[in-house]
N, C-alpha and C positions, 0 to 999 in steps of 0.2 A: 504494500500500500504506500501510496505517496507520504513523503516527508515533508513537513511544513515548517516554516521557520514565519513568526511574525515579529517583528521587529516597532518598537515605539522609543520615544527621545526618554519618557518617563515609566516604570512602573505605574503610575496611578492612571495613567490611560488607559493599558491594559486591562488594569482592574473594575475601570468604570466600563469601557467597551466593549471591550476582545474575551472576558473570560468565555459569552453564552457559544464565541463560535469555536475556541478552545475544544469545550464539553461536547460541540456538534461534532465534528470532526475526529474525536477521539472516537467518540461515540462510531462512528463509520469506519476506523480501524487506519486511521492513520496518524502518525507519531507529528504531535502541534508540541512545537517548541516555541519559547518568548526569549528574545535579545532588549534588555533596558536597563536604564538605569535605578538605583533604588529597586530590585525587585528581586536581588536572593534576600532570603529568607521571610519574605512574605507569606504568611501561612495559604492564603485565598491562588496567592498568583501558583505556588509548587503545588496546590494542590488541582489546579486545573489543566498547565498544564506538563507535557510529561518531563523537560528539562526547563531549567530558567537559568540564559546566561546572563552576567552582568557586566556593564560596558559604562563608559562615561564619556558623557556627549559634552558637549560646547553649545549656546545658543548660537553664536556667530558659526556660520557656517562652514569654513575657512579655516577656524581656529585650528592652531597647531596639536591641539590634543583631537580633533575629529581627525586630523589625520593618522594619530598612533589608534585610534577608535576604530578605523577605518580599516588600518591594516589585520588589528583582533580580529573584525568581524569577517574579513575574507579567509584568513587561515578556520575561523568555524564553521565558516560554511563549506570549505575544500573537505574540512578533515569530517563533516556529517553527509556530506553529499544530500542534501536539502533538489528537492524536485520546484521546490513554491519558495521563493522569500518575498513576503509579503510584509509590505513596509508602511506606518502613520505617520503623520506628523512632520513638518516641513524640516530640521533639519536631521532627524533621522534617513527623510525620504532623499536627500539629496549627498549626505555622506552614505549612505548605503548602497546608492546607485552609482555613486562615482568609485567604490569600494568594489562592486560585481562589473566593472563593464567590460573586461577581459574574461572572466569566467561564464558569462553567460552567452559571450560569444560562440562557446561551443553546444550551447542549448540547453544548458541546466545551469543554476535556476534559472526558472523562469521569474523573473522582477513583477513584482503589483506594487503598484503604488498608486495609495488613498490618499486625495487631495478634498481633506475639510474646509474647504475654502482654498483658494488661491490668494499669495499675499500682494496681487495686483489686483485690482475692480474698480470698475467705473466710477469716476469720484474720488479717485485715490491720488497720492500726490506724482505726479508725473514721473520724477525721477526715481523713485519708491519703485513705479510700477516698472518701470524700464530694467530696473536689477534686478526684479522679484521675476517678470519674465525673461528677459533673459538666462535667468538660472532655470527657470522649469524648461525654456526648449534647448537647452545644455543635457539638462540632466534625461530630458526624453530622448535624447539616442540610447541612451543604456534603460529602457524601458520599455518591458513585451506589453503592460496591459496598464493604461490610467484608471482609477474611478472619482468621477466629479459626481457631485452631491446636487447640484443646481442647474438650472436652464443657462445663465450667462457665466459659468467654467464651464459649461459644456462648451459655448458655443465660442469663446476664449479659445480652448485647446483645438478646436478646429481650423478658429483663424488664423492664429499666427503658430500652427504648424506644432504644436508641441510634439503629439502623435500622427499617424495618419487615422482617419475617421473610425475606420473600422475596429482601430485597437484601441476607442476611449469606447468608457458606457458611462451612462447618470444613474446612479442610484439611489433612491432616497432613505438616503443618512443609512445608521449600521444597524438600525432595526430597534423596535422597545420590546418589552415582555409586556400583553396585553393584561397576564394576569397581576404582575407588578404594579401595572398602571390601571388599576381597574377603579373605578370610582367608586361600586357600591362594598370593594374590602375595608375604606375605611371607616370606623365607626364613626354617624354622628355626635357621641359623647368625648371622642376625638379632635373634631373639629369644634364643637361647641369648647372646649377646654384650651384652644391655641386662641380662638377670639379673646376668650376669658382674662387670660394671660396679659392680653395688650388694652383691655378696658372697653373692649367693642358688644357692643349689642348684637342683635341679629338685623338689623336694617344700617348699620354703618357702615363705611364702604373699608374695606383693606384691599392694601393694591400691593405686591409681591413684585421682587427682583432677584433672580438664579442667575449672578454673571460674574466672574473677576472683575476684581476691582483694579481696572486699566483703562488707558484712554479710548481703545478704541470702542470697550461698550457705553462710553455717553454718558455714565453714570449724572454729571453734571449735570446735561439737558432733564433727565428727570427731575432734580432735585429742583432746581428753576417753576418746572413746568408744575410740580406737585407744591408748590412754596405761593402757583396763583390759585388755587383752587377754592371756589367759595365754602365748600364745605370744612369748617376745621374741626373738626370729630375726624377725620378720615386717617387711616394708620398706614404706613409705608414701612416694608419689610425688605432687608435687602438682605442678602445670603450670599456670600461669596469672602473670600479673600483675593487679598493684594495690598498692591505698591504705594496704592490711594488714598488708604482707609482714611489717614489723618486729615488729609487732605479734605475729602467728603467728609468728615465730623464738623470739619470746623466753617467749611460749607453751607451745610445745614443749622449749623447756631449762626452765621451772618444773616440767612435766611429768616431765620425766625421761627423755623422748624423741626429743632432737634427734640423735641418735645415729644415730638409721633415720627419720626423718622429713625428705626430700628437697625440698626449693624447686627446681625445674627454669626458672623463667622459661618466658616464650615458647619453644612446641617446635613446629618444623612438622614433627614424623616422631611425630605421636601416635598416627597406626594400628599402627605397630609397636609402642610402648610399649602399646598396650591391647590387643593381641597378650600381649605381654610380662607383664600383669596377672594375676593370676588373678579380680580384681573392679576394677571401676570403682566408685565408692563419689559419689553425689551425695547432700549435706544439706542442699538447701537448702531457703525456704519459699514461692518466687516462681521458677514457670518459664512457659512459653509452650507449647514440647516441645523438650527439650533436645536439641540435636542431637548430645552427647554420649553419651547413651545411645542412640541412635537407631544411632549411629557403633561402640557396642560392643555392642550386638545383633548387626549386621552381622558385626560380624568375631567372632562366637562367644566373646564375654566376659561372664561373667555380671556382673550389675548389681544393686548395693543402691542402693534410692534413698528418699529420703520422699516420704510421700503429699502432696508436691505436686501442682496439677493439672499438665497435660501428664506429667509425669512418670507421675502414677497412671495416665493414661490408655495408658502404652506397656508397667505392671508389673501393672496388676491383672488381667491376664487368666491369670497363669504364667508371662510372662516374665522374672520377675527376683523382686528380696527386697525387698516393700516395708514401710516402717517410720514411724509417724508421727514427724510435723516435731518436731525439738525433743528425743527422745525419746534421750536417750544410752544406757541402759542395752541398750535395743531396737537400737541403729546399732552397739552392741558385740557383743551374742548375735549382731546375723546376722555380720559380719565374723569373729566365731570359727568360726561354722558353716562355714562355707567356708574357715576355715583347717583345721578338724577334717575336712574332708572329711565330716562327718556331712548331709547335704542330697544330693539327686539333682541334683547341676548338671548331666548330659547334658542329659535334661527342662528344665530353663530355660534351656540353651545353645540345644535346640531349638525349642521356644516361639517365642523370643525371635528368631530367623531366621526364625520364620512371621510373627510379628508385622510386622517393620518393611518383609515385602516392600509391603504399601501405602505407603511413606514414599520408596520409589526416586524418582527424578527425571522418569522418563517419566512414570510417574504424576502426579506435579505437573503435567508439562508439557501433559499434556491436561487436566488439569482448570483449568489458567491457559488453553489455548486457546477452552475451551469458554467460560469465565468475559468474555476481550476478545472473542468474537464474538457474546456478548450486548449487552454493554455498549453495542460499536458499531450493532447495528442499533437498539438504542432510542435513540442520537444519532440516527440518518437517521430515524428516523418522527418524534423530538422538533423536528427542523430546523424543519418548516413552522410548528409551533405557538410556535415561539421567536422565530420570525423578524418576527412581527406585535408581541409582546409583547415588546419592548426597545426600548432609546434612550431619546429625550426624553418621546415618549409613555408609553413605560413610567412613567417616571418621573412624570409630570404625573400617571397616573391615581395612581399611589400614594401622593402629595402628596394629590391633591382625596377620595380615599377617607379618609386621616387625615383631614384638614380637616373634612368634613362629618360623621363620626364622631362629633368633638368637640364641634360644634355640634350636631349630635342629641344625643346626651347631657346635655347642658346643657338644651336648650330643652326634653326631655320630661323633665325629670328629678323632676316633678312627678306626671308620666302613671308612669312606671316606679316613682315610693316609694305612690301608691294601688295598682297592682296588684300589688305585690310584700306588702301590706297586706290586702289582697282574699284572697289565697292566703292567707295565713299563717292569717286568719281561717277561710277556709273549709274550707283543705288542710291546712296545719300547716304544718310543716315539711319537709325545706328548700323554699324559694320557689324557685329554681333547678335548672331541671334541666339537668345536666353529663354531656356524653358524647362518647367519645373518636371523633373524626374524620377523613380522610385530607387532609391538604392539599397544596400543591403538593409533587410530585415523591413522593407518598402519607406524608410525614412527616406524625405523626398530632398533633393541638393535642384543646385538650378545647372542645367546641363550648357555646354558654349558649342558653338557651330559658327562658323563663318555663313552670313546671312546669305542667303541664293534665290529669293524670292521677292517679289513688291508686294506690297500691302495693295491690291487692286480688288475692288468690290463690284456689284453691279447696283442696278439701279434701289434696290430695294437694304443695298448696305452691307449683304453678306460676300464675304470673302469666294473671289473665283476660285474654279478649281486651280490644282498643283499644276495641272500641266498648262495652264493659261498666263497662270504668274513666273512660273517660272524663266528666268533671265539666261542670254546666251553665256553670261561668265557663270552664274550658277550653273546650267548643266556642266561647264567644262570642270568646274570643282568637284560637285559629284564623281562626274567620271572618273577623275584623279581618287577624288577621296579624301581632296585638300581643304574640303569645309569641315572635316572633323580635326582637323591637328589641333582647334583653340582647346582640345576637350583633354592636351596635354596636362594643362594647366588644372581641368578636374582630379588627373591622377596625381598630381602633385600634392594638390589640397587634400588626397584620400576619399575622395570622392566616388572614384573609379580606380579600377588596375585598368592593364592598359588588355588583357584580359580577363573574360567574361559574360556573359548572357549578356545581350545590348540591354541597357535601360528601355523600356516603351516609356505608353505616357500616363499616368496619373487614372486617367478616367479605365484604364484597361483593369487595373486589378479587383475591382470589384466583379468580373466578368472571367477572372480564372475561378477552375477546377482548384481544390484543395490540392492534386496534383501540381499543375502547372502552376500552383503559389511557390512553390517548391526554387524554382529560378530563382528567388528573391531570397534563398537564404547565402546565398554568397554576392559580394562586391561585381556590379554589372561591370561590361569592358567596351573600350572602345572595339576592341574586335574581338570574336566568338568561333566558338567550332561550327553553328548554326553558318558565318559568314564565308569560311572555305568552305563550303557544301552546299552551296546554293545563292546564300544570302536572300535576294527581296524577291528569288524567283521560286521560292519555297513559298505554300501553302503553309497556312500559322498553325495548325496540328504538326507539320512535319518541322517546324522552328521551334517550336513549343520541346518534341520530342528528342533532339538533336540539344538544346540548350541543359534539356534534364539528363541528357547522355553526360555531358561535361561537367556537371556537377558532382555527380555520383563516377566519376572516372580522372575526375582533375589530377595534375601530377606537373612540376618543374618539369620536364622535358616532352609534355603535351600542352604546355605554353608555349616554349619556346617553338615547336612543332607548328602549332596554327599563325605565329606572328613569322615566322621563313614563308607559310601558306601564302598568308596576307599579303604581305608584299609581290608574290607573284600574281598573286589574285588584281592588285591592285593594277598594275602591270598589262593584264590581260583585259582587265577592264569587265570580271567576268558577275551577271547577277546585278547590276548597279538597280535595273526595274523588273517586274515583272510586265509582260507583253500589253496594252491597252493602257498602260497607269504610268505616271510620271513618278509615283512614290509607290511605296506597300500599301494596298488596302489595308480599310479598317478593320481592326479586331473586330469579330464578334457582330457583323453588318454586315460587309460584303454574301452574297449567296454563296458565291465559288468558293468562299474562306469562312465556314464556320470555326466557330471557338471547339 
């Protein structure tokens, strides 16, 4: 049975999160280990699951002990042979992944990585958002599988590329226990006894806050927003620790409010206090999906929250009151509203218990089942095509690929400033044509070509066919073969070797066989075995079939082998089209060329 490793920055994540899928998983007969910090000798954590290492992280990501952290956790994972390492929390997720990106090269583990929030989002301070992405589409080359929690980290990780589409999912949040959060477990003599406590009746309003106490949950904005309220009977409960606390005390006595405004510290009996609530109240501007709210949907508490993401995404349908970030005047109407009883809270007590039944745990639990039994069957078809492509060979070709790169560059560098001179002349501008490509593991690079076509449309805008735009110096480059040398410069960058399966384009892999995904587990090339044996005059089953020959057969002296080919290929001039076509048909469209 599969080995799992989960990996968090803390123990107490774990313990809040991760134990129920610990117990799942064990339960199905595979060995769930935890890598954190703070968590030997925890009784809850060794007891769920079956080893717990212990590591010491850094919050800077950077830091000089994430990288002795970094090197621990690759020697534990070598010496357990782990099938799954599956990773929390931002800088766990990005020294982990910068930790495996050589070992997973050869298909085990396979990397997950659960992003709670991404620490760039709309609204966020520009140069903030620019390092915080930048490091996730860094850190997504060494990543088989993302999961985003929201609709705009989903749609983030699409746009600017972190993964390809296919390898993120959304899931909502890590699941609750329905029975945990059930509303009618807790006693009313329970809840009658937590009002009691704070001097409330049954008609006074208490308004509840589950959040650290740090900038980005707002805490401020509340206390403002609760400090106009014309009801002063009303009691404010905040639950959390942090950096802030003093800060927020002394807050609330400038306000005039420290009177009914409660600092509760760490509480482990918060479903009964959000029982006890009449609202839970988040302000913050940075969520993932609060399992705070998730937790008082569940137990029939209505919710004001700001249109943070995850958060919007659990209120804007009617389940709750939502308010924009920042917006005090807005975070006080609705807290009145619900003190005034003027609002339909059945209706978003109701909602709000339709909504989060997709968030229950089972539901996680299958859609993480589904999620490792992908994972692992594309380890076992990646096995044979890994197994040729590593070691010292790996390595030698990747050396002699830069190496000769270098030296082509240099020695044409004559031939490439004439025909890049030739275009400009002839075509205009730009000389280079750039276009996004799938490379290994389908992480997409932008591929270079020497440009051979005009941008020529017809009357309604769309682009002519190939063989209409096509220029008399572009076919002569084709010919040669001389619009591919900019693509030197890809195998330089590691882009490319100089072979391998050609790169297609983007839209085709959604449109391969599990088989023919197969291509994609090694470094595409400017030239291929597919290219001495036909090249563009092969049918795409018999290109397909011939690129997955080379994969499962690769070998230093069946490189050097088709690049002696090539040059006489190139020479002969042999295969540049197939018969009718200026270029290859379309994957997967053409009749004569099914997929």
């Amino acid at each position: 049975m599969p080995k799992i490793l989960m990996v968090t920055t803390i123990g107490l994540t774990a313990k809040a999160f991760l134990l129920p899928y610990a117990y799942h998983y064990r339960r199905l007969g595979c060995q769930v280990d935890l890598l954190a910090s703070d968590a030997q000798g925890d009784q809850e954590l060794e007891a769920g699951f079956d080893h717990v290492h212990e590591i010491e992280w850094r919050r800077t990501p950077l830091a000089w002990q994430n990288v002795t952290a970094g090197y621990k956790l690759s020697k534990i994972v070598a010496s357990q042979g782990y099938d799954i390492v599956h990773v929390h929390t931002p800088v766990a997720g990005f020294v982990t992944r910068l930790a495996l990106r050589r070992q997973r090269k050869a298909g085990r583990p396979q990397v997950i990585y659960t992003a709670h929030g991404f620490h760039f989002f709309k609204g966020g301070r520009p140069l903030r958002n620019l390092l915080f992405r930048t490091m996730e589409r860094l850190a997504g080359c060494w990543t088989d599988r993302l999961i985003v929690m929201n609709r705009e980290d989903l749609d983030a990780a699409v746009k600017y590329k972190i993964l390809r589409q296919g390898d993120v999912c959304c899931m909502p949040g890590i699941g609750f226990d329905p029975e945990q959060y059930d509303p009618d477990s807790i006693p009313q003599q329970r809840i009658d006894a937590i009002r009691a406590q704070f001097g409330l009746s049954k008609h006074e309003t208490l308004f509840l806050v589950v959040a650290e106490l740090q900038g980005r949950k707002r805490h401020t904005d509340l206390l403002h927003a609760f400090s106009r309220l014309q009801s002063t009977t009303a009691q404010l409960l905040i639950a959390g620790t942090g950096p802030l606390l003093e800060d927020l005390k002394k807050l609330a006595t400038q306000l005039g409010i420290a009177d009914r405004v409660h600092f509760l510290g760490f509480r482990s009996d918060v479903p009964a206090l959000m029982r006890a609530a009449d609202a839970l109240v988040l302000t913050s501007d940075q969520e993932g999906l609060p399992r705070c709210v998730i937790e008082a949907l569940a137990l029939k508490t209505v919710v004001i929250g700001t249109s943070a993401r995850g958060t919007r995404d659990l209120l804007e349908n009617g389940s709750g009151i939502l308010v924009p970030v920042g917006d005090i005047a807005a975070i006080a109407a609705a807290m009145q509203a619900v003190a005034d009883r003027s609002l339909d809270l059945d209706s978003l007590i109701a909602k709000g218990r339709e909504t989060v039944q997709q968030c229950r745990v089972e539901v996680s639990f299958g859609l993480h089942d589904q999620l490792y039994r992908d994972v692992l069957l594309h380890a076992q078809e990646s096995d044979s095509s890994y197994a040729r492509q590593r070691g010292w060979r790996l390595v030698l070709k990747g050396v002699a690929d830069r190496v000769c790169a270098a030296a082509g560059l240099m020695i044409l560098s004559p031939l490439l400033l004439g025909i890049s001179l030739l275009i400009r002349v002839t075509m205009g501008a730009p000389v280079l044509f750039r276009q996004e490509r799938p490379g290994v593991k389908c992480r997409p690079f932008t591929l270079l070509k020497f440009r051979t076509m005009r941008n020529r449309t017809d009357q309604s805008g769309k682009l002519l066919p190939d063989g209409e735009r096509l220029t008399r110096l572009g076919r002569l480059l084709r010919a040669t073969s001389l619009d591919e040398l900019p693509q030197l410069w890809n195998v330089l960058r590691g882009d490319l070797s100089l072979v391998g399966p050609r790169p297609l384009l983007m839209e085709y892999l959604e449109r391969y066989t599990a088989e023919q995904m197969r291509r994609q587990d090694v470094l595409p090339g400017i030239t291929g075995w597919a290219q001495i044996n036909g090249r563009n005059q092969l049918s795409w089953p018999k290109k397909f079939d011939l690129d997955l020959w080379y994969v499962d057969h690769w070998s230093l002296k069946l490189d050097f082998y088709i690049l002696c080919k090539t040059l006489w290929q190139v020479v002969k001039r042999d295969g540049i089209s197939q018969p009718g076509h200026a270029t290859m048909p379309e994957f997967g469209v053409d009749e004569n060329h099914p997929p």
